[in-house]
C-alpha positions as CSV (number, residue, x, y, z in Angstrom):
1,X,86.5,169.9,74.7
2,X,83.5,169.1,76.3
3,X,83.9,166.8,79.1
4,X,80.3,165.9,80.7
5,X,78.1,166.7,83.4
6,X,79.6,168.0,86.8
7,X,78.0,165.5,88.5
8,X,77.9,161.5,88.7
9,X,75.0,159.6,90.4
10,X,74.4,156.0,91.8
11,X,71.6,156.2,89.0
12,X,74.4,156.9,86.0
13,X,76.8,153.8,87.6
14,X,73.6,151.8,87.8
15,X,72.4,152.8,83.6
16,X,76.1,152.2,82.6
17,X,76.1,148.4,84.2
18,X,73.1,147.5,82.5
19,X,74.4,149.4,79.5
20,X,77.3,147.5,78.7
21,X,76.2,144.2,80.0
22,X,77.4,141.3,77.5
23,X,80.0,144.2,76.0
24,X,82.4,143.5,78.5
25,X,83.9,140.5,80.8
26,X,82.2,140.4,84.5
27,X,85.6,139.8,85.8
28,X,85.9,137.3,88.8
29,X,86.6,138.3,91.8
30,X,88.2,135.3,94.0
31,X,89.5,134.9,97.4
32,X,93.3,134.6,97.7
33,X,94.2,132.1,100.3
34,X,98.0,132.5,100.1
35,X,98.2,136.6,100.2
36,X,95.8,136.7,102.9
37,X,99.0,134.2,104.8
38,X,101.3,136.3,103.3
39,X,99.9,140.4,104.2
40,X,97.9,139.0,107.5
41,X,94.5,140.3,105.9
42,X,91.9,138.7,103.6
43,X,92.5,139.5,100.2
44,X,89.7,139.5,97.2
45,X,91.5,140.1,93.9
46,X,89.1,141.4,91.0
47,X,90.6,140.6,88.0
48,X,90.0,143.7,85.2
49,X,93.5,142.6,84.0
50,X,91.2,139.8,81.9
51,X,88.9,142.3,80.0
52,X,89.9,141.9,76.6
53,X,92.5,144.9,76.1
54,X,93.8,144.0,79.5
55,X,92.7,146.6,81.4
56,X,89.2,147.9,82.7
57,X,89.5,151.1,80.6
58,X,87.1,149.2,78.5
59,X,84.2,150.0,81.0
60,X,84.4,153.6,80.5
61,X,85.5,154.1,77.1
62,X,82.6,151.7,75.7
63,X,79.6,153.5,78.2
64,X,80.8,156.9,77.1
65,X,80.6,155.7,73.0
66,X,77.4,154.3,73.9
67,X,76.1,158.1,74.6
68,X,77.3,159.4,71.2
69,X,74.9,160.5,68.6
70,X,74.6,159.0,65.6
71,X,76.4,162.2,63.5
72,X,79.4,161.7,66.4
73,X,79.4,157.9,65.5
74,X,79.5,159.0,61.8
75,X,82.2,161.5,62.1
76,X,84.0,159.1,64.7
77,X,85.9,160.0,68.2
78,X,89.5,160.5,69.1
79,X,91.2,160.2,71.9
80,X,95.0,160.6,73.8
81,X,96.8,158.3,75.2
82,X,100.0,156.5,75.7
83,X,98.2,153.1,77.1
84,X,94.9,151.6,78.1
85,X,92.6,153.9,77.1
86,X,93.9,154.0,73.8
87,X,93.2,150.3,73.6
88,X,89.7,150.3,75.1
89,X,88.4,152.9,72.9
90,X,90.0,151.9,69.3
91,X,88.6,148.2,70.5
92,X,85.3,149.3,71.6
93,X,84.8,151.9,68.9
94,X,85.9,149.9,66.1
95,X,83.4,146.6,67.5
96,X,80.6,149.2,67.0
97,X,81.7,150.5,63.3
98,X,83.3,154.0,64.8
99,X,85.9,155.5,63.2
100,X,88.5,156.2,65.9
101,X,91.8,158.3,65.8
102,X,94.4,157.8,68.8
103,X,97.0,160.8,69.3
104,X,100.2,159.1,70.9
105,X,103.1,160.6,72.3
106,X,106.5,160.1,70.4
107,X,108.0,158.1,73.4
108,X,104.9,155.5,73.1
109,X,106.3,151.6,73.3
110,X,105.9,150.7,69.8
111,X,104.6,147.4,71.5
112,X,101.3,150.0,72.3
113,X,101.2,151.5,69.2
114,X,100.9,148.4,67.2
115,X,98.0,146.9,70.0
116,X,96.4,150.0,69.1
117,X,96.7,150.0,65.2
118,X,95.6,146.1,65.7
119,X,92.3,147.3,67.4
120,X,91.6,149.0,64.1
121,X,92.7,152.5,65.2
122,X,94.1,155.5,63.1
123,X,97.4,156.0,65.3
124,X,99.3,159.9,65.1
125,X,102.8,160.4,67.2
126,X,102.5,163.8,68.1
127,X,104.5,165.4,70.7
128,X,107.5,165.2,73.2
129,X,105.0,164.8,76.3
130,X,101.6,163.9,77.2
131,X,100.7,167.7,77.4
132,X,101.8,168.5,73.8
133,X,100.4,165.3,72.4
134,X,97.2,166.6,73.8
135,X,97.0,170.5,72.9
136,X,97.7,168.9,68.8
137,X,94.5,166.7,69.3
138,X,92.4,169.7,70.6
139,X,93.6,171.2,67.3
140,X,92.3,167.7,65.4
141,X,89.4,167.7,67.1
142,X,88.0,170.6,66.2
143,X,89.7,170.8,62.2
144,X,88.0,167.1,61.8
145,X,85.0,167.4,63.6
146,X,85.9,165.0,66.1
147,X,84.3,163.9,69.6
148,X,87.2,163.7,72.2
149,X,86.9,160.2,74.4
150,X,88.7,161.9,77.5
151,X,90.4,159.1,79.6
152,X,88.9,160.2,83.3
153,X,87.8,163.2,83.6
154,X,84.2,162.6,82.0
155,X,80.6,162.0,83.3
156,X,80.2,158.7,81.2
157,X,83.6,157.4,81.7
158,X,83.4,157.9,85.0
159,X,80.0,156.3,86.1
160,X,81.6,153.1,83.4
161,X,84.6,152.8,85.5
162,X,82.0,152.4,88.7
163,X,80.3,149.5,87.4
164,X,83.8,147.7,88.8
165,X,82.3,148.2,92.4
166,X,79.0,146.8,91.8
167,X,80.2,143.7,90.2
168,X,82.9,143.5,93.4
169,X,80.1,144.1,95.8
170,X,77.7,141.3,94.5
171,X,80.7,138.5,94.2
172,X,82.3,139.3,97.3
173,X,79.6,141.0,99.8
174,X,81.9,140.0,102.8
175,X,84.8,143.0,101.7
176,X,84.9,145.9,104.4
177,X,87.6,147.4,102.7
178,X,88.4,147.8,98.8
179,X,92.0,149.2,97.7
180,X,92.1,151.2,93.9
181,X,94.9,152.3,92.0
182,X,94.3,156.3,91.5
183,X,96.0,158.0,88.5
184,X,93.1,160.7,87.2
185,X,91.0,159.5,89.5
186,X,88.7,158.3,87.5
187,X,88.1,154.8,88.7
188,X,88.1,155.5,92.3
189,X,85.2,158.4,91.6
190,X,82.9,156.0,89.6
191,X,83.7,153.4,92.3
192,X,83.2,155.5,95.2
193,X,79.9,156.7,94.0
194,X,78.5,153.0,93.7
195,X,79.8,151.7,96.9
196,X,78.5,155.1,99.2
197,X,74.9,154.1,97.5
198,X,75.2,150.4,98.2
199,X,77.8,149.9,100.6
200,X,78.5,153.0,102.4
201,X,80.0,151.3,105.6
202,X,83.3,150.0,103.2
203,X,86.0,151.7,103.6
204,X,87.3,153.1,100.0
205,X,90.9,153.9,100.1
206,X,93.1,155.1,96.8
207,X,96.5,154.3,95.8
208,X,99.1,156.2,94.1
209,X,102.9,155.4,93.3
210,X,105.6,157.5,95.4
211,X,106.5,159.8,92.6
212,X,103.4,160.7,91.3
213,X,101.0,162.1,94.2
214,X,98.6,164.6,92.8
215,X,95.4,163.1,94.2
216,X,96.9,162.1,97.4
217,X,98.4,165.1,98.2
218,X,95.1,167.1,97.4
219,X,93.1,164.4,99.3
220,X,95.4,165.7,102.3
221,X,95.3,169.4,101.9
222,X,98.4,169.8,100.1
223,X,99.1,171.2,96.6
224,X,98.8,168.9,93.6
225,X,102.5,169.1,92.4
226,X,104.3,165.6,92.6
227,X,107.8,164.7,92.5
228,X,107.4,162.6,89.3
229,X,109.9,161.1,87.3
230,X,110.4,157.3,85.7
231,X,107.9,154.8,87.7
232,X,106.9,151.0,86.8
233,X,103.2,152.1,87.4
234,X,102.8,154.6,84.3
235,X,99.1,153.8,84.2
236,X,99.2,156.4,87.3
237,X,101.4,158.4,86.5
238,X,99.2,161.4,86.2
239,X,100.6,165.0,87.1
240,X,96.8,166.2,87.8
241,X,93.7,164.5,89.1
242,X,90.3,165.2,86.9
243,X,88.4,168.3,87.5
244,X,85.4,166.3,87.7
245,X,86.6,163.1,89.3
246,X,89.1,164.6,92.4
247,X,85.5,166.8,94.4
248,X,83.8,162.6,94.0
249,X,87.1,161.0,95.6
250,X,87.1,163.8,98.2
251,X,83.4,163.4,99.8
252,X,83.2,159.8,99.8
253,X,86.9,157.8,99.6
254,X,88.3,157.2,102.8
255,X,91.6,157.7,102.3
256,X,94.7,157.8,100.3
257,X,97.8,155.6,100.5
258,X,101.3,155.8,98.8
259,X,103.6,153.1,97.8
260,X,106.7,152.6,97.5
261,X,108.3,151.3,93.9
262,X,109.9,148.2,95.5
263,X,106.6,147.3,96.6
264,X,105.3,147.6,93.8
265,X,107.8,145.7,91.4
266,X,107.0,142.8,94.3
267,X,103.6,142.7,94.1
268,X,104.2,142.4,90.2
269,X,105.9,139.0,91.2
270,X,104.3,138.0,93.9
271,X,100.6,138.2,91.6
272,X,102.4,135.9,88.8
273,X,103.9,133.7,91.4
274,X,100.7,133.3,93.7
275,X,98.1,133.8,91.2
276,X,99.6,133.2,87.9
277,X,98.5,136.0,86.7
278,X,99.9,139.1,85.1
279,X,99.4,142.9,86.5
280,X,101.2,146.4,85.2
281,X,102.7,148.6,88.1
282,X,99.2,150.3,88.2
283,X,97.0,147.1,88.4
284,X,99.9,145.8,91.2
285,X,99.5,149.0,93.2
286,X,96.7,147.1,95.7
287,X,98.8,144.9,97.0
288,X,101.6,147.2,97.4
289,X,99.6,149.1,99.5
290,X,98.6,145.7,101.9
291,X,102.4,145.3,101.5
292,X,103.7,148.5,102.6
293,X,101.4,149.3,105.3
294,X,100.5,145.9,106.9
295,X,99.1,147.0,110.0
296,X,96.6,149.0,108.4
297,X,94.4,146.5,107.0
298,X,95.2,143.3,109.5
299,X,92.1,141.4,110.0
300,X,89.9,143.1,107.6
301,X,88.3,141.5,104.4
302,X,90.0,143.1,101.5
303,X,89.6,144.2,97.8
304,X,92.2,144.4,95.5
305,X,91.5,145.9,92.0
306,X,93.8,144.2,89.3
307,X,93.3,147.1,87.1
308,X,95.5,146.4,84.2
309,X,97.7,143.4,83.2
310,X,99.4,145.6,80.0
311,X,102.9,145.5,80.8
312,X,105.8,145.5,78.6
313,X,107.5,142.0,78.3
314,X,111.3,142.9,78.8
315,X,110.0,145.1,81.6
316,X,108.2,142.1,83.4
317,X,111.3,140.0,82.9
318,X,113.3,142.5,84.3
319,X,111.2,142.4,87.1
320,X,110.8,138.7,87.5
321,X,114.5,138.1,87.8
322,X,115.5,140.8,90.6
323,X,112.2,139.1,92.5
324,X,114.6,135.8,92.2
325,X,117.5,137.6,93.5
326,X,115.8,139.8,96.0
327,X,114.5,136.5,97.3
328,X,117.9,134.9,97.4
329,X,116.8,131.9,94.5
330,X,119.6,133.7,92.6
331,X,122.5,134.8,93.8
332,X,126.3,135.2,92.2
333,X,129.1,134.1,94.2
334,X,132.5,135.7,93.4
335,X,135.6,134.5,94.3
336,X,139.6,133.9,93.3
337,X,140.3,130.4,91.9
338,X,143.5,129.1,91.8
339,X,144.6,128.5,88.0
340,X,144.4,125.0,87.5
341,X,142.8,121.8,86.0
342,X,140.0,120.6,87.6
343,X,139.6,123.6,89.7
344,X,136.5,124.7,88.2
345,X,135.1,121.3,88.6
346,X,135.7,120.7,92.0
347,X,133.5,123.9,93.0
348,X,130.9,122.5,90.4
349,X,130.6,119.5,92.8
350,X,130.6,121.4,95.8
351,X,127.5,123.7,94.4
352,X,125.8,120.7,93.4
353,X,126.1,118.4,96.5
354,X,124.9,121.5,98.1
355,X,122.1,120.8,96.0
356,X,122.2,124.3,94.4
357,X,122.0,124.8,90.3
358,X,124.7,126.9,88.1
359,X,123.1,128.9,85.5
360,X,126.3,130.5,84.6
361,X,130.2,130.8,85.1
362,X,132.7,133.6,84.3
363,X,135.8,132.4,84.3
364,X,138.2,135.4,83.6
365,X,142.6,135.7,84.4
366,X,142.9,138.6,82.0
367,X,141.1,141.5,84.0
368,X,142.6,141.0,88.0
369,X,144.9,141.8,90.3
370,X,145.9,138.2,91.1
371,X,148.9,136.9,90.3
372,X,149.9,135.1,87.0
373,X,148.3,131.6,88.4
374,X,145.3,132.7,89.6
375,X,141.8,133.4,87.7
376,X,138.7,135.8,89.5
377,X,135.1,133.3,89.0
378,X,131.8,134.2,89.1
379,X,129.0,131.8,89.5
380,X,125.3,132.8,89.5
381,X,123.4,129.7,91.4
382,X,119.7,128.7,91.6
383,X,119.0,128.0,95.2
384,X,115.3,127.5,97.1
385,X,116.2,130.8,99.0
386,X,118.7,133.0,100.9
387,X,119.4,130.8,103.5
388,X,119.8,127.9,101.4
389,X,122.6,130.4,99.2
390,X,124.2,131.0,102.6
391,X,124.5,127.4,103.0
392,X,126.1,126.9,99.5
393,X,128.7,130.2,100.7
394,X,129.8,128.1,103.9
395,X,130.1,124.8,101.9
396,X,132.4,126.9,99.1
397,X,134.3,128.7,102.6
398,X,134.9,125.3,104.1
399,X,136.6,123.9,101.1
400,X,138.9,126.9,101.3
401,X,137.4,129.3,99.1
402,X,137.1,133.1,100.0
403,X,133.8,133.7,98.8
404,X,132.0,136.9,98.2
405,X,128.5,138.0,97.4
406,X,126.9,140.0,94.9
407,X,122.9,139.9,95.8
């Protein structure tokens, strides 16, 4: 597999932004007012998660199929991937007549693999990892001739991903700091190389998830290995940084941050709340970091990358409802009931002249210790937050309920 030059200049980040100027969305970046209030900094959110696959893979993988030659274009590209880069390239590649062949792993969403055969893609689910999905397209590419599109760890790709930075840097000259989601790395590379040309008084710091820490833990001296495991920010969740892009993120980043996956699923709502907009783990992992370690960037003028809104729609739900109960907007009351008419109603008024909102009863005798005349009920209750559910508790308590909680 060839994967590039060893070596990415301000000159290649520069060549890629004029290259793919009018190819791709100049995303806006815009000043938050509310989650400056909210993480006691000033946050600028750049918003890749509105590039047309969602995600700004399309930087990278359209610069580096701008560099192929016209018997590559002919004989087309492939590429592995479970996610965004699968997208950007089968977009890209089939918007500039490429054939393009995308080798998936067998646990791939089948939400992704139909984006991906709807971008005009030949799709192949091959292999019970990452690692054996990728030693079967080695084999493909070389039995078909193909070029391999790698996701990071390539010249081209690389110096795409930068272009990020300069479009930051020109729509928000007042950032001293800029926060990046770091997976391979290679987003934070191309970005670090513009910014040390242009701006190199910024401070540049990565982010990684908690479970996967590869590029943190080599940023610090350590050994690559991670903890890994199941994490909502799969767009970083890379075992090992880029050969090429890990040596760029360790002259000129600043520093490397980890979050936690709370803070992450929170930043998820918080950005749909706030911004009404909609980020994957990785693209959330910004503002996790402001989140997590407030002190660290109080006061300073800070960029957030948005770097992919390509989440799974049960997932986000998921994650939208336990924000509502972690905030204490929904909480279930449980308590014993006495067994008789009216009952039920009566602590349907007293919820609503509390002026809190059922959104659903269980009403059960069968399954309890109680005796014979007595029923267990569970009410989940819309409320404007926890201390307003605390309020609807008392209410219930003074009546003569026992009431417990279960949020």
């Amino acid at each position: 597999m060839t994967l590039g030059a060893t070596q990415v200049t301000a000159a290649d980040v520069d060549a890629a932004a004029e290259g793919i100027r009018g190819q791709i969305i100049h995303t806006p970046t815009i000043y938050s007012q509310t989650l400056s209030k909210i993480t006691g900094a000033e946050v600028w959110l750049k918003f890749e998660n509105q590039q047309y696959t969602a995600s700004f893979k399309d930087r990278g993988s359209l610069w580096r199929l701008l560099q192929l030659s016209e018997d590559q274009r002919r004989n087309g590209v492939l590429a592995v991937s479970a996610g965004n880069h699968a997208q950007g390239v089968a977009y890209h590649a089939t918007r500039l007549g490429i054939p393009a062949t995308i080798v998936m792993p067998l646990f791939t969403p089948n939400v992704k693999v139909a984006n991906t055969l709807a971008l005009g893609a030949e799709v192949l689910l091959e292999g019970a990892d990452f690692p054996e999905a990728l030693a079967y397209a080695l084999q493909l590419e070389a039995e078909r001739g193909l070029t391999f599109v790698a996701p990071y760890d390539d010249a081209a790709v690389i110096a795409g991903q930068g272009t990020v930075a300069i479009e930051m840097l020109e729509d928000a000259p007042e950032l001293d700091t800029i926060l990046v989601p770091v997976g391979g790395g290679g987003l934070l590379a191309g970005m670090a190389v513009a910014v040390a040309a242009r701006r190199p008084d910024i401070e540049l710091v990565g982010v990684q998830g908690e479970r996967w820490t590869g590029a943190t833990n080599i940023f610090h001296g350590g050994e690559p290995s991670s903890q890994g495991g199941q994490t909502i920010a799969e767009g970083i969740a890379v075992a090992q940084p880029g050969r090429l892009t890990m040596p760029i993120i360790e002259a000129l980043a600043d520093d490397m941050l980890l979050v936690s996956e709370g803070r992450i699923e929170e930043s998820i709502a918080l950005l749909i709340e706030i911004e009404k907009t909609v980020c994957e783990g990785a693209g959330a992992a910004g503002l996790a970091a402001l989140l997590d370690h407030p002190a660290r960037f109080a006061g300073k003028n800070v960029g957030l990358v948005l770097s992919g809104g390509n989440i799974d729609s049960l997932l986000l739900s998921n994650v939208l409802q336990r924000s509502l109960i972690r905030t204490g907007r929904l909480s279930r009351l449980i308590f014993d009931l006495r067994d008789i008419p009216g009952e039920l109603a009566r602590v349907a008024g007293i919820v609503g002249e509390a002026g809190a909102n059922v959104v659903e009863v269980i009403h059960q005798r069968m399954w309890s210790d109680l005796d014979a005349k007595g029923a267990v009920l569970e009410i989940a209750i819309e409320t404007r937050d926890r201390s307003h559910a605390d309020e609807v508790a008392a209410q219930l308590t003074a009546a003569g309920y026992r009431v417990g909680r279960n949020a």
